[in-house]
Each structure stands twice: as C-alpha cells, then as structure tokens.
C-alpha positions as CSV (number, residue, x, y, z in Angstrom):
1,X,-16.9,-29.5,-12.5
2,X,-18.5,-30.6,-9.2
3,X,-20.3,-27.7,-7.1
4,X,-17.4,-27.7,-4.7
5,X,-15.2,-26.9,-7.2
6,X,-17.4,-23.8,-8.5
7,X,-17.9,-22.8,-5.2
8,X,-14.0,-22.5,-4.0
9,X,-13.2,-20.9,-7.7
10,X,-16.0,-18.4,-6.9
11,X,-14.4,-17.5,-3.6
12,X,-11.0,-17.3,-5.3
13,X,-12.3,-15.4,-8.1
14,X,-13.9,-12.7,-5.5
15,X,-11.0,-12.6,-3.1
16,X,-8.6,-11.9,-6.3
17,X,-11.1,-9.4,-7.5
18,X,-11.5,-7.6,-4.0
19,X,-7.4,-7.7,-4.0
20,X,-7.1,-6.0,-7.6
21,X,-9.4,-3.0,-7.0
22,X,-7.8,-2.6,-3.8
23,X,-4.8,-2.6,-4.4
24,X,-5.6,-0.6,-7.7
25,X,-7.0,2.4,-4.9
26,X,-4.3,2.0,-2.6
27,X,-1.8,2.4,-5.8
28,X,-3.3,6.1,-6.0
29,X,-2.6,7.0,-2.5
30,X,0.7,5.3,-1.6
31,X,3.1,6.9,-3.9
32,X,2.4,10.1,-2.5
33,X,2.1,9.0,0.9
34,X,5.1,11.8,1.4
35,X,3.0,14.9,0.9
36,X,0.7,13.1,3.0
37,X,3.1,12.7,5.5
38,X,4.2,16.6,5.1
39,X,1.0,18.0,4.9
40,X,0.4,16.0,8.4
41,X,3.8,17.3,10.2
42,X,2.9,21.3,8.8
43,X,-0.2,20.8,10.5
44,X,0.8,19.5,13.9
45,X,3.5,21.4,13.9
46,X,2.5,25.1,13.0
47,X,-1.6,25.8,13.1
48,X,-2.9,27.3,16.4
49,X,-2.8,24.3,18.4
50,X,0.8,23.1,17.5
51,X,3.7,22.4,18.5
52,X,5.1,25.9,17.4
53,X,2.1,28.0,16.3
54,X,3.0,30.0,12.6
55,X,0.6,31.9,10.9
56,X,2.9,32.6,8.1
57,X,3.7,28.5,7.9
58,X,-0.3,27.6,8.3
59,X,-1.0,28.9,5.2
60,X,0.2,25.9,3.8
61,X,-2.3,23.8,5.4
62,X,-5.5,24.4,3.4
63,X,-4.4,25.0,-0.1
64,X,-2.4,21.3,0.4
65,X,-5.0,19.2,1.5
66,X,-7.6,21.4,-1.2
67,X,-5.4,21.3,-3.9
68,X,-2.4,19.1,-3.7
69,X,-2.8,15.7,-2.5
70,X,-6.3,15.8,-4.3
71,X,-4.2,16.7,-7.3
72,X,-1.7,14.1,-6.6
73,X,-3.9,11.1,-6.7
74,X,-5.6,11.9,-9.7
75,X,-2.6,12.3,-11.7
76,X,-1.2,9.4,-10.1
77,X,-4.2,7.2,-11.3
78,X,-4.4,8.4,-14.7
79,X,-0.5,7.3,-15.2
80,X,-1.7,3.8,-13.9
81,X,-4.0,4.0,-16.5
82,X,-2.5,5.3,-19.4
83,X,1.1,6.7,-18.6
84,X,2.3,10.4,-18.4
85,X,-0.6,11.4,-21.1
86,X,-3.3,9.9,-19.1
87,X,-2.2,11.5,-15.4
88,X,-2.6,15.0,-17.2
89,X,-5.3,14.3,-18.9
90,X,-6.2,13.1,-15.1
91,X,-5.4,16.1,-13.1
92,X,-7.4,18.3,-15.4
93,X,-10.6,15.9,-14.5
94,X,-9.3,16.6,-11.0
95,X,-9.1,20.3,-11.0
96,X,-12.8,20.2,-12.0
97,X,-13.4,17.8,-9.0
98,X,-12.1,19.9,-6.6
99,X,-13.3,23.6,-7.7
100,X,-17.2,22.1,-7.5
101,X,-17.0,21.4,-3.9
102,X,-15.8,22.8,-0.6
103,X,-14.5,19.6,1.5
104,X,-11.1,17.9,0.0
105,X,-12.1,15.7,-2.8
106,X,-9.9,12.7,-2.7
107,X,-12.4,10.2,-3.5
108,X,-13.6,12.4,-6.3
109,X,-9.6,12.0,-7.4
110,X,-9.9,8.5,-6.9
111,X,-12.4,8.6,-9.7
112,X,-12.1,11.5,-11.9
113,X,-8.1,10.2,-12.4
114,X,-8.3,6.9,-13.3
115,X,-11.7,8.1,-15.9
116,X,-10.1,10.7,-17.4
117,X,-7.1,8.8,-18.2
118,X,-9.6,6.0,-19.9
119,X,-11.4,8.2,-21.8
120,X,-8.1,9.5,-23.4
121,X,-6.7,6.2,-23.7
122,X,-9.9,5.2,-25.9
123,X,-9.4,8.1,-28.2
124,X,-5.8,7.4,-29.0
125,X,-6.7,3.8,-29.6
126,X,-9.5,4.9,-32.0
127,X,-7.0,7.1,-33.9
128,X,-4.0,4.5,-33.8
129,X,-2.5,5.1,-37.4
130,X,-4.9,7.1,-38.7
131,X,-2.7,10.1,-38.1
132,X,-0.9,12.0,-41.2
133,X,3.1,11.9,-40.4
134,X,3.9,15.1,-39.1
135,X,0.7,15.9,-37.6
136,X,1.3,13.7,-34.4
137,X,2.5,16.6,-31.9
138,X,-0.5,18.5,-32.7
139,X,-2.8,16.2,-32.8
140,X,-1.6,14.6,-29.3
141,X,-1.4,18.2,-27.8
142,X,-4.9,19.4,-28.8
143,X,-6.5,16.3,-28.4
144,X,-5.5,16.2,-24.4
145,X,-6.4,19.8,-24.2
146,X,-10.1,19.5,-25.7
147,X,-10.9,16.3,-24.1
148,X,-9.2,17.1,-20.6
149,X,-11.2,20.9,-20.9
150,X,-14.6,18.6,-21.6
151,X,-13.8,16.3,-18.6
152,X,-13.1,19.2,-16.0
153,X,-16.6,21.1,-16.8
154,X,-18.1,17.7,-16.7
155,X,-16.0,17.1,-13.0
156,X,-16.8,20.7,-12.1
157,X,-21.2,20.6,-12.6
158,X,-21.8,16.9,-12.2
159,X,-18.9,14.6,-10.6
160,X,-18.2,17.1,-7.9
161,X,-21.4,17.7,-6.5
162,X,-22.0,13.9,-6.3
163,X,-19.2,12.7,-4.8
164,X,-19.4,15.6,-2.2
165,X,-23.1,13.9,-1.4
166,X,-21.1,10.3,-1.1
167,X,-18.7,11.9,0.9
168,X,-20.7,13.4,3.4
169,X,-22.9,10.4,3.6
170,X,-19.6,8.5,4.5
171,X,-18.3,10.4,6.9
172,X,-21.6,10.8,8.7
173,X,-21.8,7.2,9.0
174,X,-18.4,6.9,10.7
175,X,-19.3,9.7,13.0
176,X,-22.5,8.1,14.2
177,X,-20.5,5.0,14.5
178,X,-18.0,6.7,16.7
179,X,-21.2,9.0,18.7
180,X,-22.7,5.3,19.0
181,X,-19.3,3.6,20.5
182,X,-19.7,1.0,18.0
183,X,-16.4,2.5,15.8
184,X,-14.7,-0.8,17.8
185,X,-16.2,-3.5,15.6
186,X,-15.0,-2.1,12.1
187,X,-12.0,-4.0,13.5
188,X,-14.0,-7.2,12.9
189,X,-14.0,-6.4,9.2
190,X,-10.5,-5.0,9.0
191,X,-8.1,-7.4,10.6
192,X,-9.1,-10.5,8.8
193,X,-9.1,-8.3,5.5
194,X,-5.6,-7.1,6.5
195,X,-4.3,-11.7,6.1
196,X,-5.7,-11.3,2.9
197,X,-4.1,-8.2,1.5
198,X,-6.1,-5.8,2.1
199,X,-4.7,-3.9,4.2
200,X,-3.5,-1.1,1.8
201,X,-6.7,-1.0,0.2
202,X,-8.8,-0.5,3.4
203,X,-6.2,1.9,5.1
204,X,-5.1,4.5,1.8
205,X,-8.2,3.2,-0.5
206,X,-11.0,4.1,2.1
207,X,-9.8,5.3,5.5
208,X,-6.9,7.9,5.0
209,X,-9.5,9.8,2.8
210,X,-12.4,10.7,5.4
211,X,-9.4,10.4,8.1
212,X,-7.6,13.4,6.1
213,X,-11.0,15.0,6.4
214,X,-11.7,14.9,9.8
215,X,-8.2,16.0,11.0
216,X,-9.0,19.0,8.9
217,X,-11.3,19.8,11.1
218,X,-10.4,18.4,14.6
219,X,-6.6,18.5,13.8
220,X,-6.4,14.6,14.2
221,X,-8.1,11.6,13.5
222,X,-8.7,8.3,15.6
223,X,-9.6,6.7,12.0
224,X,-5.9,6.5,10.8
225,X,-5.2,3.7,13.5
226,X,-7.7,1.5,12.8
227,X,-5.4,-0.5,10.5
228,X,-2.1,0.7,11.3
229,X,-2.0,-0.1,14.8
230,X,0.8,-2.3,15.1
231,X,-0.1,-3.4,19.0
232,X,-2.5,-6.7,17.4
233,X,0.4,-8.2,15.5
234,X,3.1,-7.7,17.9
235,X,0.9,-9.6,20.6
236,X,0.9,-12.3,17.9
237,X,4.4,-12.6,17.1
238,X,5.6,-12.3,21.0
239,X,3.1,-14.9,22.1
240,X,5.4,-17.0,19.4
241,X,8.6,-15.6,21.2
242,X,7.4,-17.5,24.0
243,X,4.9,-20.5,22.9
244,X,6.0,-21.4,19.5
245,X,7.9,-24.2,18.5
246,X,10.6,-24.7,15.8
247,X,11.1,-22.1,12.9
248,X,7.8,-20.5,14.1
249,X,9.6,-19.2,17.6
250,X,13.0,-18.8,15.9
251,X,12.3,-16.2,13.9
252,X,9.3,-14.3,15.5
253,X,12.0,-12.0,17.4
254,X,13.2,-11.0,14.2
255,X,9.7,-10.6,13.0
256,X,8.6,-8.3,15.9
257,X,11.5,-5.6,15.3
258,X,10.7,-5.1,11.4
259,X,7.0,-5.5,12.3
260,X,6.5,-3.5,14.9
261,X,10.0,-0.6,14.6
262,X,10.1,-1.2,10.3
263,X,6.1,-1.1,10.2
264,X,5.9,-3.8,7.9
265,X,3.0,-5.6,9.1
266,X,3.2,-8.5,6.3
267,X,5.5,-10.2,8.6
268,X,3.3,-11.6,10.7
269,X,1.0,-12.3,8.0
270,X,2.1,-15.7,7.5
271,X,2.2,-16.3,11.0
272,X,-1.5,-16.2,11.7
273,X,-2.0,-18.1,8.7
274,X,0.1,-21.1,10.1
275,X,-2.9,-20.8,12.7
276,X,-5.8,-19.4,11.1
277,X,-7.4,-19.5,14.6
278,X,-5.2,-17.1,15.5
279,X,-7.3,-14.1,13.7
280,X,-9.3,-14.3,16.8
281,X,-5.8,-12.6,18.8
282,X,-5.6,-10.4,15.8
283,X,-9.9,-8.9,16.2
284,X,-9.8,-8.9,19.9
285,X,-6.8,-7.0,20.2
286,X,-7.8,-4.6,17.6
287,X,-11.1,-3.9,19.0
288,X,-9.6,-3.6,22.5
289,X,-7.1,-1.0,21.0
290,X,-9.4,1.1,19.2
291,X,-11.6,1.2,22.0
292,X,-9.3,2.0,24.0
293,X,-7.9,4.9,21.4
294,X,-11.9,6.4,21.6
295,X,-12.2,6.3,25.5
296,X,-8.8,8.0,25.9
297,X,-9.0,10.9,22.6
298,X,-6.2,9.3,20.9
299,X,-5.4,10.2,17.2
300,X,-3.1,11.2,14.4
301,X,-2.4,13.9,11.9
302,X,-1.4,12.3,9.4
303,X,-1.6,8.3,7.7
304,X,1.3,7.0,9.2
305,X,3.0,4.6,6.6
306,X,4.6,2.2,7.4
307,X,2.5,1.4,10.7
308,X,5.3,1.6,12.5
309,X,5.3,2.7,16.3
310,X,8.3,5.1,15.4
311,X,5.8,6.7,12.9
312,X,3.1,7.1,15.5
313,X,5.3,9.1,17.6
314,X,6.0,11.3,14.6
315,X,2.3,11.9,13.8
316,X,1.3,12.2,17.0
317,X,-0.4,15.9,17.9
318,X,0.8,17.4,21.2
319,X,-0.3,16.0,24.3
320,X,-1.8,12.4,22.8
321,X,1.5,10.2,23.3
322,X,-0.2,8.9,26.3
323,X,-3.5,7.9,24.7
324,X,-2.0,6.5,21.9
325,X,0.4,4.4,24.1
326,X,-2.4,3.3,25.7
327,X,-4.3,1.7,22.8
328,X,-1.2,0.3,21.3
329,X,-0.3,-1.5,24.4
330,X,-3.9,-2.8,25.2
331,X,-4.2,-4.1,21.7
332,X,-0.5,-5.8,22.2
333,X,-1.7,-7.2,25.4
334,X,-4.9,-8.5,24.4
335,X,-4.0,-10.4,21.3
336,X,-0.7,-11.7,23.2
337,X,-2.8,-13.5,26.0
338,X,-5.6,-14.9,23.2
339,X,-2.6,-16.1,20.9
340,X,-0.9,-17.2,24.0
341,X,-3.8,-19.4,25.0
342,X,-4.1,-21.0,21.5
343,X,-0.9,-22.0,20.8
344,X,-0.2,-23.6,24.4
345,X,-3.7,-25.7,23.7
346,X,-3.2,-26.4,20.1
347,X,-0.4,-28.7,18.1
348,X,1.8,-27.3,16.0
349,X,4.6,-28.6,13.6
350,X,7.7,-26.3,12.4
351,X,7.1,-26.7,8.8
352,X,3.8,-24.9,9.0
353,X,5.1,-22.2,8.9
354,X,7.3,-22.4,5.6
355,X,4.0,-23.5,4.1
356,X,2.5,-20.6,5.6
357,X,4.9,-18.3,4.1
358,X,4.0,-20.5,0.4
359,X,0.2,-19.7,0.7
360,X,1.0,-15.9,1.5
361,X,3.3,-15.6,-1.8
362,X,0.4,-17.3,-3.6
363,X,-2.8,-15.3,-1.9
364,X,-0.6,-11.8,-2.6
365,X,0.4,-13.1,-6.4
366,X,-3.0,-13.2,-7.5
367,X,-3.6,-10.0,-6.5
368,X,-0.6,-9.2,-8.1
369,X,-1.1,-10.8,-11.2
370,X,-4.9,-9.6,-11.6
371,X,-3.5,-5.9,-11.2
372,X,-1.5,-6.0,-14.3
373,X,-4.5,-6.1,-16.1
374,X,-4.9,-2.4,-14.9
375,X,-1.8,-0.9,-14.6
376,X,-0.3,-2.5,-17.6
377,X,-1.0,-1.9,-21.3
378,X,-1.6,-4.8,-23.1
379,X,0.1,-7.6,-21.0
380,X,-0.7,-11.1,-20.6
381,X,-0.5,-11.3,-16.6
382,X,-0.2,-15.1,-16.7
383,X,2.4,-16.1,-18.3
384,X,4.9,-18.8,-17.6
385,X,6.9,-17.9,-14.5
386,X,9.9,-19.7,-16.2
387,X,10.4,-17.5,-18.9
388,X,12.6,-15.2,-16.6
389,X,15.0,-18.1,-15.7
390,X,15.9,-18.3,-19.7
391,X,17.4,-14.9,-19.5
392,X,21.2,-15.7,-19.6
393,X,23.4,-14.1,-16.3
394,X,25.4,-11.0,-17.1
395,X,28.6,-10.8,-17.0
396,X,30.8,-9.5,-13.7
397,X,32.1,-6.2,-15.3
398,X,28.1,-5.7,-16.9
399,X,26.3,-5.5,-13.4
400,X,26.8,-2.0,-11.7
401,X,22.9,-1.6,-10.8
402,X,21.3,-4.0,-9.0
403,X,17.2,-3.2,-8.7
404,X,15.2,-5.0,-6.2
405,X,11.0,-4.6,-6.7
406,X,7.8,-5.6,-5.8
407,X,4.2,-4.3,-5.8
408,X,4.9,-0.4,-4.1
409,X,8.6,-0.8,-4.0
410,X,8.6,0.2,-0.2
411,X,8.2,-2.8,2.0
412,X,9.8,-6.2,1.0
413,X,11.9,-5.0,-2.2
414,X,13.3,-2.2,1.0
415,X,14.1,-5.1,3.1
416,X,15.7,-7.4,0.5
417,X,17.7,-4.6,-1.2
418,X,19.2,-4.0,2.5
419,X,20.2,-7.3,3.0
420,X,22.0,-7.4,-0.2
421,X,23.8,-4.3,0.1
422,X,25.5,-5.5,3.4
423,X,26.2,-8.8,2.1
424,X,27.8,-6.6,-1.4
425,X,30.2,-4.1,1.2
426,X,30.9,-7.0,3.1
427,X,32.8,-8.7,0.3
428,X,34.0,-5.3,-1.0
429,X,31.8,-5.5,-4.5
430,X,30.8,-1.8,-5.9
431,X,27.4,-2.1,-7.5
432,X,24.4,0.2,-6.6
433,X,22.0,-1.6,-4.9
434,X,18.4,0.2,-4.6
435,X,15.2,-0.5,-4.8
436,X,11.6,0.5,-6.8
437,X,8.0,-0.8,-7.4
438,X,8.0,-2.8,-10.4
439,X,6.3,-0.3,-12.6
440,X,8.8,2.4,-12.0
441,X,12.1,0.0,-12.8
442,X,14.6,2.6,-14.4
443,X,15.9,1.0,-17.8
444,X,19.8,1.3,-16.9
445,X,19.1,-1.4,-14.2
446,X,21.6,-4.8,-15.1
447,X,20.0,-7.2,-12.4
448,X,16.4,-6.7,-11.3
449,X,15.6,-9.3,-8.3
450,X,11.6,-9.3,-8.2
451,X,9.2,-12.3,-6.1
452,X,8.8,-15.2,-9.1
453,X,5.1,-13.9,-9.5
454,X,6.1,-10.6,-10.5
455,X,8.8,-11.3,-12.6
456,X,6.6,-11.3,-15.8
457,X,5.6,-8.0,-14.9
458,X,9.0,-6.9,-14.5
459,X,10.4,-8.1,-17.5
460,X,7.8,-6.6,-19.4
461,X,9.2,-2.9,-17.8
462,X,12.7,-4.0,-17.8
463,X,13.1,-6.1,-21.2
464,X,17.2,-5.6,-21.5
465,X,17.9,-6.4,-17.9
466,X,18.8,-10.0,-16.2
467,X,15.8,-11.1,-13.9
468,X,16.1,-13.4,-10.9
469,X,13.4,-14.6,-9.4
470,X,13.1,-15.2,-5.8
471,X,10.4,-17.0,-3.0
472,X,11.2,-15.1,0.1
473,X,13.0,-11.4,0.4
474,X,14.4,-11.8,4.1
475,X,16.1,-15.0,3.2
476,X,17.1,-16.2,-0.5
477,X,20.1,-18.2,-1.5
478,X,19.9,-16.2,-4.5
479,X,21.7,-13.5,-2.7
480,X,24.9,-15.9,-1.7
481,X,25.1,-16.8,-5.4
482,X,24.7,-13.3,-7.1
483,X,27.5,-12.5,-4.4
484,X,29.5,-15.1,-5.4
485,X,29.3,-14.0,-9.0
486,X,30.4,-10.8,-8.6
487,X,32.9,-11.6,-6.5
C-alpha cells in the first residue's frame, strides 16, 4: 500500500471515528430533546423574569434540570448500550452522579450511563448459561441491584466530584472566551464539522450541556446558537436561488423552506459540498452571526431542535427577538454575498450536485455503519447492502404499516414518511404511514423504507418485515412503485 493510500485511509478512519462517538453522545441527548424543550418553555415562561411570572409553576425549574434531564440521558445511554437492563442499571450510576455535586451533571450522565450499562452487560455475559433454570428472575433482579448500588456510591465519592472539576474547567473556558470576544471563531471549528456530520455531536454532545448550565443561571444562553443558527446556510442556498445553474438552482428554493422553516440543516449539506469552497460562506457567516448575537445579548432558553427559525422564536426569552433577528440575518447576509461571489467566478456543471448528494449518503453511512458497533449487540455493521433486496414484497392486503427510519428518526425518515403519506391519501390507500429511528422500529411494522446503508441495521431490529432500500428521502421512485403496489 503506497503512503498516499495510508494516509487517505487514516483520515477516513479518524473522520469515521470522530462521527461514531459523536453521534454516539448526541444519541444520549436527542431523544429527549422534549424535556429539554419543556424544561426551556417553564423557564421562560414562569420564573421572575418571564413571560408570566409563577412561583408555584417555577418550582419546576430546578428539580428538572437537577434531576430529570440528567436522569434522562443516563438512562438513555445505558439502553444504547445494553437495552432496558442497562438504562436502569444506568440511572442508578446517575443518581450517584448527580447527588455528589451541586451544578447539573449532564456530562457526568453522559458517562456514568453508557459505564454502568457496560459494566452490567459484562456480568451477564460472564454468567451466560451458568444460571440454574428457575433462578433467572432472581438472579437478574439482584444482580442489577448490587451492581447498580456499587456504581452509584462509586458515582456519588469519586465520578461526581471529577466531572464537576471538568465541568467547571469547561465552562470557564467558554466564559473567558466570551469576556475575551474571541467566542466568534468557535465557528471556525464548527461549521466545517457541521458538512461532515457533526453537527449533532457538537450541538447536543458538547454545547447544549454547559449551554443548559449557563441559562440556569442567566436565564438564556448565546451558546445554543452557535450551531443551530440557520442564517449561514440559508445565505448558501439563496445565493443558489440566484447564481446556480441546473438542478443546483432548481431545487435550492425547496431547500431553503425545509432548511431554514423545517430546521433540517442537512439540506444544504450537499450543496456546499458540490463547492467545497463554499465552507468559506458557511464560517464567515457564522462568525458574523455570533458576533453579532454577543454585541447585541442575544440568546435562548432552551436547545432549539430542529434549528429552525420557527423554533428560535419559541425559545426566545422576552425582549431578545430583536437581537436574535439580528444575528440570524447578518449571518444570512454575509454567507449569501461570499457564496454569491464564488459561484458567479467559479464553473459549475448540474450533475455536481447529484454527486454531491452521493458523497453525503456515503460520508453520513460510515458514521452510521461504525455506530452499530455501539448501539447494537453483536452485529456485523458491514454486511452486504443487497441482502435486503432478497426479501420478497408483501402482499397488498399484508401491508397496513408502513415505517420509514433513519439514524434519530426525526429529520429525513420525517420528511420521506410525509411525502408518502400524501402520495398514499392521494390514491385513496389506507395504510399507517409513520416514522422512527432505526433502533426503535416497532415489530408490527410490514414495510420499513430505510437509506440502503442502514438497511442492515434495520433488518436486524425488524427481521419479519419487507425492507426497501432507498438513495434519497425527498425524491425516490421507490415511493411511485410501493404506490402502485398497493394500489
């Protein structure tokens, strides 16, 4: 193998390992993005400084953000880890976490979670079969208990304590950053991480944690819009409303109202990748709009997820819809006159951006693929992709559930189970359309319709079920002939 080739599989190694313990941390926070989201809404809403002041109602604040979401996330990462038994197992660790410090520990939950759930996974391994029949309930029962007692004094006088130190460490650093002006440039690190999939992991994995913090205290936090700022993309995609050629400036319009009113910022993904140079739109305009967020006291409650401008309205505390305007709209403006300038001076051709699209599906499929080795007991996350075309179509009168997935189950699989649903009514064909991550598939689904690199994983949750396989959510002739079928 020459050095080149070492080299690039060294870089692809790293990027897919970067991708797999993101997306692993983001996995712990996203699910429960919802009590995230209420927790944020009870607190702009009803503390001293609201909307409509409650004392009775503010009492939910603090034993939320202490207790709750901290609780949520651990669980949450011991069921990636080892299922039901492994999130309790998980929480207990958690419980520990939180009771041997005073500042919400979700980066202690982020680790005490995911270990506890390990450590119990490595005992029931090391007792596999060893078990005398009729013994099993017990020895499950007491066996979680012990361990999970062990784990949350071990949380409670030595992981607590320590992550309290890391935290504080962390959160002084961003405050010095912000004191020093320089909070700006983190935009140089995030919005090229954010082409490569990163985005969820730098948002929920490392920001919405000392965000959550910080709004305890302030009542918002400038730190949830560092990623979620949807002004940087929508410059992109307008500059190829007006400049693009071919498919590219067909379908940015499209692109800008489920980008920038949806909050699915993937969409543009592909779009920047067409023109790589175009990540210099993308870190200008986020810089200008989080400078422009500090200089004016803009921030949010709460993460808002999707990143969607309806959501930043939502989360925004009372009198800060001006300020946040403002950075949105800078950052729009900004990357829309530097992608404006580089498409007009550069050539492009109107395949680029299919092929675009192609090397998005692959970069996010690695990532994919590499997280089954966490999430996933035992599975073999390379497989054939093939294997789910051998699966034989079901009959007409067999399909009355039809499950659409991908990674979190809330931004493509959303958008493709939509478009299917109106192409179903609009032939008058009665089966449930919905859709789910991949690891929460329920069993009584006929037809699960996932991105061909997660299909393995799919049919590996959904073994009984017909799997199609498809390249592209928005648009799939897939969906004409499933309607067809079931016509």
């Amino acid at each position: 193998m020459s050095n080149l080739d070492q080299t690039s599989n060294s870089k692809g190694g790293l990027r897919v390992g970067v991708q797999r313990f993101g997306r692993f941390l983001s996995g712990m926070v996203m699910p429960n993005m919802g009590a995230f989201i209420a927790w944020g809404l009870i607190t702009a809403m009803f503390i001293k400084t609201g909307w409509f002041p409650n004392a009775t109602i503010e009492q939910l604040v603090g034993p939320m953000i202490t207790y709750l979401l901290p609780l949520l996330i651990g669980y949450t990462g011991g069921t990636m880890v080892h299922g039901t038994r492994g999130g309790v197992v998980g929480a207990i660790m958690t419980i520990g976490v939180i009771v041997g410090t005073d500042i919400p520990m979700f980066l202690g939950a982020m680790i005490a979670g995911p270990f506890g759930a390990w450590v119990i996974k490595k005992f029931d391994k090391s007792i596999e079969g060893k078990i005398r029949a009729g013994f099993e309930m017990l020895v499950n029962n007491f066996s979680a208990g012990i361990i999970g007692g062990i784990l949350g004094i071990f949380a409670l006088l030595g992981i607590g304590p320590a992550v309290e130190a890391i935290s504080k460490v962390l959160s002084a650093g961003v405050q010095g950053l912000m004191n020093l002006g320089l909070l700006p440039l983190v935009n140089l690190i995030i919005e090229p991480g954010k082409v490569l999939f990163l985005n969820n992991a730098i948002n929920h994995g490392i920001l919405t944690p000392i965000a959550t913090d910080q709004a305890r205290e302030l009542g918002k936090s400038v730190l949830y819009m560092l990623e979620s700022n949807p002004g940087p993309g929508l410059g992109i995609l307008l500059a190829y409303c007006f400049f693009g050629r071919g498919v590219a400036k067909s379908s940015a319009p499209g692109a800008v109202v489920i980008h920038f009113f949806g909050g699915i910022h993937e969409i543009y993904f592909p779009y920047i990748l067409m023109r790589p140079i175009l990540i210099l739109a993308a870190i200008a305009g986020g810089v200008a709009g989080t400078l422009t967020f500090m200089l004016t006291g803009a921030g949010l409650v709460s993460a808002p997820s999707p990143g969607s401008i309806i959501a930043y309205f939502l989360l925004t505390p009372k009198g800060g819809y001006i300020p946040m305007l403002a950075g949105v709209i800078v950052a729009a403006v900004v990357s829309f006159l530097i992608a404006s300038l580089l498409l007009k001076t550069g050539k492009q051709k109107e395949e680029d951006l299919e092929a675009a699209s192609s090397r998005m599906k692959d970069m996010k499929s690695q990532g994919n693929t590499a997280n089954a080795a966490i999430t996933a007991d035992n599975q073999e996350a390379n497989r054939a992709a093939d294997i789910a075309s051998s699966v034989a179509s079901k009959a007409k009168a067999d399909v009355k559930k039809i499950v659409f997935s991908c990674d979190a189950g809330m931004g493509s699989s959303a958008m493709g189970a939509s478009i299917l649903r109106k192409k179903m009514k609009a032939e008058g064909i009665d089966v449930a359309v919905t859709n789910t991550a991949i690891s929460e598939i329920p069993q009584d689904a006929d037809v699960v319709i996932t991105q061909k690199t997660l299909t393995d994983r799919a049919r590996s949750v959904a073994p009984n079920a017909e799997h199609i396989s498809i390249d592209n959510f928005l648009k799939s002739p897939e969906y004409d002939a499933l309607v067809e079928r079931l016509k």
